[in-house]
Residue frames as a rotation matrix with the C-alpha (Angstrom) as fourth column:
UNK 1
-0.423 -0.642 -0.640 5.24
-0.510 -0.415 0.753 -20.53
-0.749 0.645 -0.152 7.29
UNK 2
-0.752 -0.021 0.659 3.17
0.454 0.709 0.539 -22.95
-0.479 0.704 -0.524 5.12
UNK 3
0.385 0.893 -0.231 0.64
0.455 -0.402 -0.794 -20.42
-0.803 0.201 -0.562 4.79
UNK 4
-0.136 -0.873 -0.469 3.37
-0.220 -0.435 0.873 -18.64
-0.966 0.222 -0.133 2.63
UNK 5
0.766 0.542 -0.345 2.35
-0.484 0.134 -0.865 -18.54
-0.423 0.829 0.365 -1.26
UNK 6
0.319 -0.802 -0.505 6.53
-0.075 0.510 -0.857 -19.07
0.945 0.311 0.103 -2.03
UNK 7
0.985 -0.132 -0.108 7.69
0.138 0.243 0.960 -21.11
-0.101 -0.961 0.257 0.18
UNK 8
0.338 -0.939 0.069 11.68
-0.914 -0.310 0.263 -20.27
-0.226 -0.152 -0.962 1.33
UNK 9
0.928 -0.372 0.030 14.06
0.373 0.928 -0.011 -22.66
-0.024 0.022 0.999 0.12
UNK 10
0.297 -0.953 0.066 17.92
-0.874 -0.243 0.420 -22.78
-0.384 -0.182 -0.905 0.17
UNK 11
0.886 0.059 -0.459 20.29
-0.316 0.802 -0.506 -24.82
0.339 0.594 0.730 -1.57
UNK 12
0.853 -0.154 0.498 22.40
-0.476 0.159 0.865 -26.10
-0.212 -0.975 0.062 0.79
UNK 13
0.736 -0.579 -0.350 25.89
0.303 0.744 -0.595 -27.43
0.606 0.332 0.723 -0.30
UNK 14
0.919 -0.170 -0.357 28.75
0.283 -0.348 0.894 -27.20
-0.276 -0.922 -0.272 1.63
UNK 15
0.517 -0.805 -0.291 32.97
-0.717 -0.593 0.367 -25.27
-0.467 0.019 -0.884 1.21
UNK 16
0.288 -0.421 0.860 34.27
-0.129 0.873 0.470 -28.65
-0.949 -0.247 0.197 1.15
UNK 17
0.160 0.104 0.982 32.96
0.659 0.729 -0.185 -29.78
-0.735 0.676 0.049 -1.64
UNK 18
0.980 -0.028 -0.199 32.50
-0.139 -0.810 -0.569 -26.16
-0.145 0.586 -0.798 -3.80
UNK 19
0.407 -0.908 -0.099 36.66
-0.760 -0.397 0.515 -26.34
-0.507 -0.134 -0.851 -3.31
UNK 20
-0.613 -0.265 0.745 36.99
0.124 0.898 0.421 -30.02
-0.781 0.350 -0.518 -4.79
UNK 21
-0.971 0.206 -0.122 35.05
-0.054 0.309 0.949 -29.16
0.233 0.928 -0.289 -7.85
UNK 22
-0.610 0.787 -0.093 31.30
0.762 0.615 0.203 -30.28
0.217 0.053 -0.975 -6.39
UNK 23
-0.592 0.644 0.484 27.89
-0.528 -0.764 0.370 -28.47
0.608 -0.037 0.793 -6.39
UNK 24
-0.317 0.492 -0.811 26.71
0.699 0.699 0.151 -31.52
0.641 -0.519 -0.565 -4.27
UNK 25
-0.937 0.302 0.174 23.71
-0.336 -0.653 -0.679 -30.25
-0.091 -0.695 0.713 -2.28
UNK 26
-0.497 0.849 0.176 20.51
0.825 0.401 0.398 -30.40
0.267 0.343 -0.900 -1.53
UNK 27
-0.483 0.259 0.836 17.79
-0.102 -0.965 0.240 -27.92
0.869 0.031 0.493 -1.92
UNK 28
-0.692 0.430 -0.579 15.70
0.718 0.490 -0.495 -27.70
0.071 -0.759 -0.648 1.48
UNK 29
0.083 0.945 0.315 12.18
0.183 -0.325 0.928 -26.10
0.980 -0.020 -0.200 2.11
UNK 30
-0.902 -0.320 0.291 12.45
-0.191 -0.309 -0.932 -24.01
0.388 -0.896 0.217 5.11
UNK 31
-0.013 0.873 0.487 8.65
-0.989 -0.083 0.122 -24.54
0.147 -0.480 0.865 6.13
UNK 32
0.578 0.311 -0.755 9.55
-0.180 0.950 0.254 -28.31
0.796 -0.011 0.605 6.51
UNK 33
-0.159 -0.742 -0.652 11.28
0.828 0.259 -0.497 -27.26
0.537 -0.619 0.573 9.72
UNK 34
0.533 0.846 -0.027 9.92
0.784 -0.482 0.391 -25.21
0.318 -0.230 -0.920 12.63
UNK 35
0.851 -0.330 -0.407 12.91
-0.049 -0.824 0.565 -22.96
-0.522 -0.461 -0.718 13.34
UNK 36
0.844 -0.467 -0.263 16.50
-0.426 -0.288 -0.858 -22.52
0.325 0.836 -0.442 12.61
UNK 37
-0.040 -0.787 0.615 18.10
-0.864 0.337 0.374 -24.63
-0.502 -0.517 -0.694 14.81
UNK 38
-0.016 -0.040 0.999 16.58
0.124 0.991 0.042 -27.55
-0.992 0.124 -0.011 13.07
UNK 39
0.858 -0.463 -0.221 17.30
-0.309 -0.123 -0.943 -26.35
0.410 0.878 -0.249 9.57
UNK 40
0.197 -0.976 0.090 20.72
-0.933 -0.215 -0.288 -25.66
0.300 -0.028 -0.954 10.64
UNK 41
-0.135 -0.162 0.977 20.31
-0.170 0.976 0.139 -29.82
-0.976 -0.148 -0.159 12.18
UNK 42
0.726 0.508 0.463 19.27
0.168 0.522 -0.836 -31.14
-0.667 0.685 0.293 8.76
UNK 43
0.790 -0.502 -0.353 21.22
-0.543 -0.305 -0.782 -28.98
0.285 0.809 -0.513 6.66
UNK 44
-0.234 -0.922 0.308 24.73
-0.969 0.248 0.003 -30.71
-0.079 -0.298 -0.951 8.96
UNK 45
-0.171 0.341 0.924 22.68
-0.125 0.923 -0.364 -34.34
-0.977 -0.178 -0.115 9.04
UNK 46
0.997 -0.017 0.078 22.41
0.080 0.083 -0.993 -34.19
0.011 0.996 0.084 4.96
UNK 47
0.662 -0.658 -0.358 26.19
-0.469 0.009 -0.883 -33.69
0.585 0.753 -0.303 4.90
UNK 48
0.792 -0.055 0.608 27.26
-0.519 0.464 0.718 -36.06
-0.322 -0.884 0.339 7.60
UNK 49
0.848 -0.366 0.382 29.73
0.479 0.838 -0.261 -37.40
-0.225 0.405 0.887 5.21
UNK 50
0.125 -0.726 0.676 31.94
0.320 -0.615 -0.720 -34.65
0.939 0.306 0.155 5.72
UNK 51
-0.041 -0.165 -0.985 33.66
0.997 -0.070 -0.030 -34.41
-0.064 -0.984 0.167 8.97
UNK 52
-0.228 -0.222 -0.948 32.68
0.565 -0.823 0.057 -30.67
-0.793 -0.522 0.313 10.02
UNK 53
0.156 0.080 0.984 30.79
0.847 -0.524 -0.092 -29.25
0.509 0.848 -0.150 6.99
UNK 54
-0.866 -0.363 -0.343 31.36
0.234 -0.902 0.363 -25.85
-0.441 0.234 0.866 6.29
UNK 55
0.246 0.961 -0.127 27.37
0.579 -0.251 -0.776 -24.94
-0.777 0.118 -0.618 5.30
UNK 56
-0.786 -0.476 -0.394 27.57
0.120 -0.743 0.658 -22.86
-0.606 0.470 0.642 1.95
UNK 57
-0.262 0.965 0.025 24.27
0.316 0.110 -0.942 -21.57
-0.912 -0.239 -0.334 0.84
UNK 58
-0.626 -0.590 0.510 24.69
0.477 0.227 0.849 -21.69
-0.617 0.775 0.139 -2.90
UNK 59
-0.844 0.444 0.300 21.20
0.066 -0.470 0.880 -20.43
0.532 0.763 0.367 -3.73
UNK 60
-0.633 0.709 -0.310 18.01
0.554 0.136 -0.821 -19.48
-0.540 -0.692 -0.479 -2.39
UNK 61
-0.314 0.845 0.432 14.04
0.337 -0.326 0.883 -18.68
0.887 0.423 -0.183 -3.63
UNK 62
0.647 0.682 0.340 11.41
0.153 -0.553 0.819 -15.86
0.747 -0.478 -0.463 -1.59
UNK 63
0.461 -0.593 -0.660 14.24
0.887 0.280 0.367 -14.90
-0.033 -0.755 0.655 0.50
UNK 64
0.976 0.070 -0.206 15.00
0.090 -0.992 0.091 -11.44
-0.198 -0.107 -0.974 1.33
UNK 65
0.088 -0.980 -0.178 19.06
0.590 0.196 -0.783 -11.12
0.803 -0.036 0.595 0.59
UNK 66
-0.115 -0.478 0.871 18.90
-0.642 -0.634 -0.432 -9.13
0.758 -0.609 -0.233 3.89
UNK 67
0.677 0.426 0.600 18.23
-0.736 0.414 0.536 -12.33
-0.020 -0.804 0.594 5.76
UNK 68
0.867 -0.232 0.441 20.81
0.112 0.953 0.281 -14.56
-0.485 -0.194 0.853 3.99
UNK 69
0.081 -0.928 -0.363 24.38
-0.977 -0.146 0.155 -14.58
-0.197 0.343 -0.919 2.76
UNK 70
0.528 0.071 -0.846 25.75
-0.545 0.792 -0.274 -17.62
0.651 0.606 0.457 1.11
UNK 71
-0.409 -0.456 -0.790 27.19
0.231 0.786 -0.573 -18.42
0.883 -0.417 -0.216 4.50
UNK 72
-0.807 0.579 -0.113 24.39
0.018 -0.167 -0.986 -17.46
-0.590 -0.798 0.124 7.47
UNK 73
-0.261 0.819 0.511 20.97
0.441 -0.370 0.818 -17.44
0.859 0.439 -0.264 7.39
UNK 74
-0.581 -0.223 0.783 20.12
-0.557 -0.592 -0.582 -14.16
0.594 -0.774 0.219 9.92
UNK 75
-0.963 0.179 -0.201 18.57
0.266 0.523 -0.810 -15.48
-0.040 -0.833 -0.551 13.41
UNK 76
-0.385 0.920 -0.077 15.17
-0.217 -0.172 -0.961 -14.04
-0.897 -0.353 0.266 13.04
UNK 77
-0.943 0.095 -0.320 14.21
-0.317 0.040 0.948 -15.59
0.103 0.995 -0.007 9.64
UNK 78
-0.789 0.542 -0.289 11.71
0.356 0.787 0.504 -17.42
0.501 0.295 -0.814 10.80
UNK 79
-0.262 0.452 -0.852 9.99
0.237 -0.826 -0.511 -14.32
-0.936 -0.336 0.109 12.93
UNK 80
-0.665 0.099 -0.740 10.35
-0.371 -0.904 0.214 -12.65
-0.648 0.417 0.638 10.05
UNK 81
-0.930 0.240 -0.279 8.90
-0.078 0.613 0.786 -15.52
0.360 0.752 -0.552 7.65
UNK 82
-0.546 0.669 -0.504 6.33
0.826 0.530 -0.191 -16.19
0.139 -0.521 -0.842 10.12
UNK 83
-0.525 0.357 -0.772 4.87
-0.067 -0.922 -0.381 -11.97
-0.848 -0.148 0.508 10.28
UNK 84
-0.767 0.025 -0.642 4.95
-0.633 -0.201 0.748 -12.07
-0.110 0.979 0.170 6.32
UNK 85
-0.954 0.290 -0.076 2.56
0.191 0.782 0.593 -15.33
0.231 0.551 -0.802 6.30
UNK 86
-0.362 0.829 -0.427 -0.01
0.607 -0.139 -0.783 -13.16
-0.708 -0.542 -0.453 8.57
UNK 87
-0.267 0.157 -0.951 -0.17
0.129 -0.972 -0.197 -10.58
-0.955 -0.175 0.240 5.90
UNK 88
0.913 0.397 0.095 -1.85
0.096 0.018 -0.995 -9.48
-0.397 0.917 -0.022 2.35
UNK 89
0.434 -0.635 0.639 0.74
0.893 0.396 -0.213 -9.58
-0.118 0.663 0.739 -0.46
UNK 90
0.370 0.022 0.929 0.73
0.427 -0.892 -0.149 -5.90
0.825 0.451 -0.340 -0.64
UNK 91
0.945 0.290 0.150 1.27
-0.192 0.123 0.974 -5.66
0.264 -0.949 0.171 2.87
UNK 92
0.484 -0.842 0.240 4.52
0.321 0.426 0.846 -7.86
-0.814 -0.332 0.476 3.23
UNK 93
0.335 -0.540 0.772 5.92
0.811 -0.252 -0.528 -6.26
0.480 0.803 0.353 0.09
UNK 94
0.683 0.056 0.729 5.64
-0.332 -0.864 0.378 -2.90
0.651 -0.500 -0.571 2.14
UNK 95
0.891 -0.336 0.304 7.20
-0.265 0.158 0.951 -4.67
-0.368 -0.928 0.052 5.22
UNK 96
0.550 -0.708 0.443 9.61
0.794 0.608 -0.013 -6.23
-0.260 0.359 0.896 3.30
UNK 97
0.404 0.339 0.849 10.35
0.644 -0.765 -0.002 -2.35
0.649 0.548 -0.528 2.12
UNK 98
0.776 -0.025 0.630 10.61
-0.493 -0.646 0.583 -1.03
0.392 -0.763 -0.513 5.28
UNK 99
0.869 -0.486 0.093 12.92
0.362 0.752 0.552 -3.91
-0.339 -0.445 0.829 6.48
UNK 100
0.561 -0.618 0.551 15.14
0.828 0.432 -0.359 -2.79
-0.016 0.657 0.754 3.94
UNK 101
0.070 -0.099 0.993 15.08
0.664 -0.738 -0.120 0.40
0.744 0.668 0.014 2.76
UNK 102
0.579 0.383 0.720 13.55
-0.245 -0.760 0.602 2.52
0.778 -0.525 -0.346 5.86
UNK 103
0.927 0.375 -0.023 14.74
-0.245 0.650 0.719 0.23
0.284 -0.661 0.695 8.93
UNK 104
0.571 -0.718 -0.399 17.73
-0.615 -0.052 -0.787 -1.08
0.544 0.694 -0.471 7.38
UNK 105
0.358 0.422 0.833 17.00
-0.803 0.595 0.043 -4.15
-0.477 -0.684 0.552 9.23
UNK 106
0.915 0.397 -0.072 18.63
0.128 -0.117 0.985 -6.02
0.383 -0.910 -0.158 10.43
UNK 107
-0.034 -0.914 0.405 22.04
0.581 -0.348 -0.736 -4.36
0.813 0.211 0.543 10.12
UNK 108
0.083 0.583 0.808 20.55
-0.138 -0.797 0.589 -2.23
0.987 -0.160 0.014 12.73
UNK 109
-0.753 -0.453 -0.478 20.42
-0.080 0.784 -0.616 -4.71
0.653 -0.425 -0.626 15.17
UNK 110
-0.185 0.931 0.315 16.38
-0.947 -0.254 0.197 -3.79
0.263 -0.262 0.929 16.08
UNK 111
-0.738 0.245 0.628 14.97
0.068 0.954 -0.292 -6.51
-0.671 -0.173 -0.721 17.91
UNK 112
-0.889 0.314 0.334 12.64
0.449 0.451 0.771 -8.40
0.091 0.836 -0.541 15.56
UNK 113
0.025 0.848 -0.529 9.12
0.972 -0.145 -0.186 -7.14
-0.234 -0.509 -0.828 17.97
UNK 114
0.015 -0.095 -0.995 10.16
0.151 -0.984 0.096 -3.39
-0.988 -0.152 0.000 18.16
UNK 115
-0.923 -0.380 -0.062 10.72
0.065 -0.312 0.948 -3.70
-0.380 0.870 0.313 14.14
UNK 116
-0.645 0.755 0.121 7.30
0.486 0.282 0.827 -4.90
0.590 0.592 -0.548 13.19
UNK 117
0.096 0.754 -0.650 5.86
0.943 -0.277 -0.182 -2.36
-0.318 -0.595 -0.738 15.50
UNK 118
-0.560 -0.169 -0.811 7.63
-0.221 -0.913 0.343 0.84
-0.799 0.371 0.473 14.01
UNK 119
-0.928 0.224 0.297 6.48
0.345 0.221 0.912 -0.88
0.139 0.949 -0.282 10.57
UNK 120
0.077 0.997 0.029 2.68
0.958 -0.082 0.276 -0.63
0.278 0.007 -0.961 11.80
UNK 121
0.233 -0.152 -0.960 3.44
0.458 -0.854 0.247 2.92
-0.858 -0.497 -0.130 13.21
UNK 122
-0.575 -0.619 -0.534 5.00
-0.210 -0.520 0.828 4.15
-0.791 0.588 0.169 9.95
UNK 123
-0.889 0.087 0.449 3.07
0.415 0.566 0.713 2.37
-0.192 0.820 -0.539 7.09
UNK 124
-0.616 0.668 -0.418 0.32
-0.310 -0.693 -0.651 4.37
-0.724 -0.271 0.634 5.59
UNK 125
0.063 0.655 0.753 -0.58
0.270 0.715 -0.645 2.11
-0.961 0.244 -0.131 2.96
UNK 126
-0.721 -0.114 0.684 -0.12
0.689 -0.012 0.725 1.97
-0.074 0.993 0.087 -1.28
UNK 127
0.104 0.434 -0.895 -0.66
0.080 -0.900 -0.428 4.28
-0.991 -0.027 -0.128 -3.48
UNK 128
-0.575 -0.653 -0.493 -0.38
-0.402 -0.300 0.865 3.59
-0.712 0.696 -0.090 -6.56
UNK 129
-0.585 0.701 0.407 -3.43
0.449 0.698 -0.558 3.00
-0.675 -0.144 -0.723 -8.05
UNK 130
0.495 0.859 0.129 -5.85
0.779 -0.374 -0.503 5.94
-0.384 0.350 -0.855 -9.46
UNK 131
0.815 -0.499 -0.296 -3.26
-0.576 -0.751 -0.321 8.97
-0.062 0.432 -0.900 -10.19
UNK 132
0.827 -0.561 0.014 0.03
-0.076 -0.137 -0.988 8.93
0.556 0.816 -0.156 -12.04
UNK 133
-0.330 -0.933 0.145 2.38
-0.160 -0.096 -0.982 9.59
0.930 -0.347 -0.118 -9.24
UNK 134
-0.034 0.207 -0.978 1.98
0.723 0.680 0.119 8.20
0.690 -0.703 -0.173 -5.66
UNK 135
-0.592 -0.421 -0.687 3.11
0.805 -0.283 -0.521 10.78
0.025 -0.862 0.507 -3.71
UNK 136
-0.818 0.567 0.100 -0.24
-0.418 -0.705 0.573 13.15
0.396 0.427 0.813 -4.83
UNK 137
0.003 0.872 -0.489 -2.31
-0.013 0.489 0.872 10.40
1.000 0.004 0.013 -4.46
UNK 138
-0.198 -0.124 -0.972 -1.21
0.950 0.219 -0.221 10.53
0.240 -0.968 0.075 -0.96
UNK 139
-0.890 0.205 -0.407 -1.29
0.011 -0.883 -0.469 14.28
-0.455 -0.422 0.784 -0.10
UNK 140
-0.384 0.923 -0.008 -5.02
-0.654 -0.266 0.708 14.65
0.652 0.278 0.706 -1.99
UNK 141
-0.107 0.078 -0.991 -5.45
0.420 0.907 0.026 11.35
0.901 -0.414 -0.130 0.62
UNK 142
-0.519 -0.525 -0.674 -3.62
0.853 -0.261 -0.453 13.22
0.062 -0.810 0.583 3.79
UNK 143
-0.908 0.360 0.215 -5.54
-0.417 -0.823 -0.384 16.77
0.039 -0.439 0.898 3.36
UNK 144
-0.047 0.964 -0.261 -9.21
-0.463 0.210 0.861 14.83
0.885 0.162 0.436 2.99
UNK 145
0.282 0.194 -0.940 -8.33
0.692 0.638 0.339 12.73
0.665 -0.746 0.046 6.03
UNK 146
-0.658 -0.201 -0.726 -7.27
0.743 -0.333 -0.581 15.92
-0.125 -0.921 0.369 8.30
UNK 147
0.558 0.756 0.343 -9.71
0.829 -0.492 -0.266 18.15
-0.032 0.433 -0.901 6.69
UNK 148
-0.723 -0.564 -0.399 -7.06
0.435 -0.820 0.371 21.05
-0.537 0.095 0.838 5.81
UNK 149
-0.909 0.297 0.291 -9.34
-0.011 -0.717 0.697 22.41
0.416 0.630 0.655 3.22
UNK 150
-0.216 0.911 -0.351 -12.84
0.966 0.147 -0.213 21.59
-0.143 -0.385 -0.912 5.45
UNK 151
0.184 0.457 -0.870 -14.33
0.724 -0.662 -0.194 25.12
-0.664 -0.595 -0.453 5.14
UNK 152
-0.964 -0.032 -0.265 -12.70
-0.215 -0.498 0.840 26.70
-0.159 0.866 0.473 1.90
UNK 153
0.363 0.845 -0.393 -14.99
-0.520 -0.167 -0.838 27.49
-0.773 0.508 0.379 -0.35
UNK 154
0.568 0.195 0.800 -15.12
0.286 0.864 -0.414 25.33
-0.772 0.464 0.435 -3.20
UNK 155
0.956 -0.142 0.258 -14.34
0.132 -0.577 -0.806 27.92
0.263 0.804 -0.532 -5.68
UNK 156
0.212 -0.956 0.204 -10.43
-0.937 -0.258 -0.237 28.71
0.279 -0.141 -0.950 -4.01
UNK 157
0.149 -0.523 0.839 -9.82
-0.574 0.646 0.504 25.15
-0.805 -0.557 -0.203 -2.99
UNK 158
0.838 0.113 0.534 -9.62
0.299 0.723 -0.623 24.25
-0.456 0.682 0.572 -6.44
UNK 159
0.726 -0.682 0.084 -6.60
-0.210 -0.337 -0.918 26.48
0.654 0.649 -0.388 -6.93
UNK 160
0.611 -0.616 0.498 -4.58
-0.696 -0.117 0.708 24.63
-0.378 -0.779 -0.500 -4.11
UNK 161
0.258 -0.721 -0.644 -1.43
-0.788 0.228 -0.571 23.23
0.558 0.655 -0.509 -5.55
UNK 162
0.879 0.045 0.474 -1.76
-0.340 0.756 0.559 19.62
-0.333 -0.653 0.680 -3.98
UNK 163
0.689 -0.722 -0.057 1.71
0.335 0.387 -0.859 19.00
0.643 0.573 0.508 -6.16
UNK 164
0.196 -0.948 0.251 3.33
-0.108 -0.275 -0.955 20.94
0.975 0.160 -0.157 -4.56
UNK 165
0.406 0.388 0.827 1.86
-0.843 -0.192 0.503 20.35
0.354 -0.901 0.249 -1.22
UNK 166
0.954 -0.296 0.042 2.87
0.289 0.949 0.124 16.49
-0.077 -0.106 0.991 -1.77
UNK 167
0.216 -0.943 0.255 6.85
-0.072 -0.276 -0.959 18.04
0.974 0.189 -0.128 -2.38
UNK 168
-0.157 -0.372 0.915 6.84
-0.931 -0.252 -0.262 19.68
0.328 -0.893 -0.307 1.05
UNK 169
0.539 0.570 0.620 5.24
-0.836 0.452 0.311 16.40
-0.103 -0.686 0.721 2.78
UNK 170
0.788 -0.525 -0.322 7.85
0.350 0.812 -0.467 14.29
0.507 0.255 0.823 1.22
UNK 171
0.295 -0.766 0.571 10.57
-0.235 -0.637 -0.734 16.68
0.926 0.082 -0.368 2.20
UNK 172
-0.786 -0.251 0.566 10.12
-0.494 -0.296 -0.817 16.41
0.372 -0.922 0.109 5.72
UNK 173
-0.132 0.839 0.528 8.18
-0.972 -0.006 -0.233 14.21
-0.193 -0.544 0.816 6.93
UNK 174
0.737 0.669 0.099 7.51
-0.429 0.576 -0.696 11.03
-0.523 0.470 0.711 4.22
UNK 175
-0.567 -0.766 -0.302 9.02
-0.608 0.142 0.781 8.57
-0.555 0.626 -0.547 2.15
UNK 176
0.572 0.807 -0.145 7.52
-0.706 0.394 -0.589 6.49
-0.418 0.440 0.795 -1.01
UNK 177
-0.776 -0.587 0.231 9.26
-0.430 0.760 0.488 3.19
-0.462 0.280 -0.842 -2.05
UNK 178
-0.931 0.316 -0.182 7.26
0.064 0.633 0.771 1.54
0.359 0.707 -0.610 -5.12
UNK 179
-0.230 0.951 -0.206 3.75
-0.124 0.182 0.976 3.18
0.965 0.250 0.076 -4.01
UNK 180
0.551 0.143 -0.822 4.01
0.830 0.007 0.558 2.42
0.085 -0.990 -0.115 -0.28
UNK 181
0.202 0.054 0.978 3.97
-0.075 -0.995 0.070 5.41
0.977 -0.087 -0.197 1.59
UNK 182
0.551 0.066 -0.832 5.71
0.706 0.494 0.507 5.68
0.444 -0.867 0.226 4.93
UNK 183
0.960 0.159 -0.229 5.66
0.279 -0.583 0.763 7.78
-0.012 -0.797 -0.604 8.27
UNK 184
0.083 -0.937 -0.338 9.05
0.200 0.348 -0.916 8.61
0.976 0.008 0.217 8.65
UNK 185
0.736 0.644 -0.211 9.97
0.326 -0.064 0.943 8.48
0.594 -0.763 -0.257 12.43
């Protein structure tokens, strides 16, 4: 996780105190701790002065809100933290994407392996670069890479309505989320 450009933090305070008036806490750097069992030790060994904290995660930075609630942080964070640090920026945005949006992870209750394998299985990769609207750039992408038009003549393959060609392929088949294009399975 230190490879990570933002590193995760949390700001760690605890019911107790929030109920008496106090924001006492302390922020904590999840890469200064190789898993969540020892977060979850630190985070109770910082408030040792409170018989039985009550953990209340008050804030948090680079932190999906599908991984944390202001009272859990989910059980595969650090899988998930630890995938994201293997990948380009463009890359874990996408995953991140799919986690959410496509996946709907980890409400789901996908194990953490199977998830980041559909991702590679599904993810065809950004678009949003050279044309106006992603989902073209992808179907003018999708008929060059299966050769659909290989053999037209030049002259009629200029009157094929890739707009509308990118409709159907969304319809059934595709989804686009900010430029990333993905399988749908």
């Amino acid at each position: 996780m230190k490879n990570l450009e933002n590193t995760p933090k949390i700001y760690v305070g605890t019911y107790g105190m929030y109920n008496n008036g106090s924001l006492f806490g302390e922020w904590m750097d999840l890469s200064d701790y190789p898993d969540r069992k020892e977060f979850y030790k630190a985070c109770y060994e910082y408030h040792r002065n409170e018989f039985l904290p009550e953990l209340m995660f008050q804030d948090w930075e680079y932190i999906p809100d599908f991984l944390i609630s202001e009272s859990w942080l989910h059980e595969d964070a650090y899988k998930y933290f630890e995938a994201i640090a293997e990948m380009s920026n463009d890359i874990a945005e996408a995953f991140g994407l799919y986690c959410n949006n496509i996946a709907s992870w980890p409400g789901n209750g996908m194990d953490f392996d199977e998830l980041l394998e559909g991702f590679n299985e599904s993810y065809q990769g950004y678009f949003g670069g050279v044309m106006k609207e992603a989902k073209i750039e992808f179907a003018y992408q999708y008929i060059e890479n299966t050769g659909m038009l290989s053999g037209v003549p030049e002259i009629l393959e200029r009157y094929f309505d890739y707009e509308a060609y990118a409709k159907d392929l969304f319809l059934e088949g595709y989804t686009e989320y900010d430029g990333h294009i993905f399988h749908d399975q």
